[in-house]
C-alpha positions, 0 to 999 in steps of 0.5 A: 500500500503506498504511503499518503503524504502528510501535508501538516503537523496536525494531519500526522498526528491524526494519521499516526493516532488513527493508525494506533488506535485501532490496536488499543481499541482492540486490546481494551475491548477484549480485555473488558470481555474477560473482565465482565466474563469473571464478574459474572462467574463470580456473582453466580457463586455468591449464596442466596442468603448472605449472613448479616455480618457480610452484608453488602451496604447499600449506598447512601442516599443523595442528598436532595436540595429543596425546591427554589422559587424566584425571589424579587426584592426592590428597595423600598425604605419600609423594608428595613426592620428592628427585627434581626440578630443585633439591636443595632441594626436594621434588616432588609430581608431580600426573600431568599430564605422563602425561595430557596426553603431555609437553604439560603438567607440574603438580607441588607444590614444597616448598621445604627449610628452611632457605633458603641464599641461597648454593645457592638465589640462582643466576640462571637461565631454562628455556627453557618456553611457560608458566610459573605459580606459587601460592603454598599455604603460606609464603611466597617472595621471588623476583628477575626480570628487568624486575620486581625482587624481590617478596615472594610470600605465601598465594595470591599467583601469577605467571607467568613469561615464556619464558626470563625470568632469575629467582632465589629469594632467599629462603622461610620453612621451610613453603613449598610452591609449585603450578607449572604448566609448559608443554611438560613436558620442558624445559631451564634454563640456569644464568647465571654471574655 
């Protein structure tokens, strides 16, 4: 047979993949036959009834995510309520909570001028999977463990680690915060000093 001219790199190294792989294709699939051949000898020797000590475990389940729904939130001044975690500030709930089952929270946080180091600088941690926070407005200077203070200004954002202790030191009187927490239920453990 003669041979073909290859006219570019990439045309021989198709040539020379096509002209080899054939054989391994071949290798492969008699391979697996023999394979699947003894798995199916070997399932015919297993008895009928296997005693519970040697029982195969089932997998487990998959864990299946709650149904979601569309969640559309415009501002409006009415919305931010004296009802949240801290005394100090005032929540804007964005409806994420309802849309995604308790799967997530996303709310708006405006802090209360003025800042007072002796209620806002307590130490603690929420026992969460994620935590996020930007910054829209403001600025905030915060403490957490391992990162030291940091001053957070306009569009800065961070995340906060699972149970990660950590305080607000101190904000300016316009701050408001968007922060995305996961599950939406969750406990915070104040730590004494």
């Amino acid at each position: 047979m003669p041979k073909r001219k290859v006219t570019s790199r990439n045309a021989a190294q198709s040539a020379v993949k096509k002209k080899w792989h054939g054989n391994k294709v071949a290798t492969r699939s008699s391979a697996r036959k023999a394979v699947k051949a003894k798995a199916r000898t070997t399932r015919a020797k297993i008895p009928a009834k296997i005693p519970a000590k040697t029982a195969v475990k089932t997998p487990a389940k998959t864990r299946t995510r709650p149904k979601q729904s569309i969640a559309v939130s415009h501002h409006r001044e009415e919305d931010f309520k004296a009802d949240g975690l801290r005394a100090y500030a005032q929540y804007r709930d964005l409806g994420i909570a309802a849309a995604t089952s308790g799967l997530a929270q996303a709310h708006v946080i405006r802090l209360l001028p003025p800042c007072n180091p002796a209620e806002v600088s307590k130490l603690h941690y929420h026992d969460v999977e994620f935590q996020m926070v930007y910054v829209l407005k403001g600025w905030v200077k915060t403490y957490m463990d391992g990162q030291g203070e940091t001053l957070m200004k306009v569009g800065s954002a961070w995340t906060q680690p699972p149970k990660i202790k950590h305080m607000i030191l101190d904000y300016s009187d316009d701050v408001e915060l968007l922060e995305i927490i996961l599950p939406a239920e969750f406990k915070t453990v104040e730590i004494k000093a």
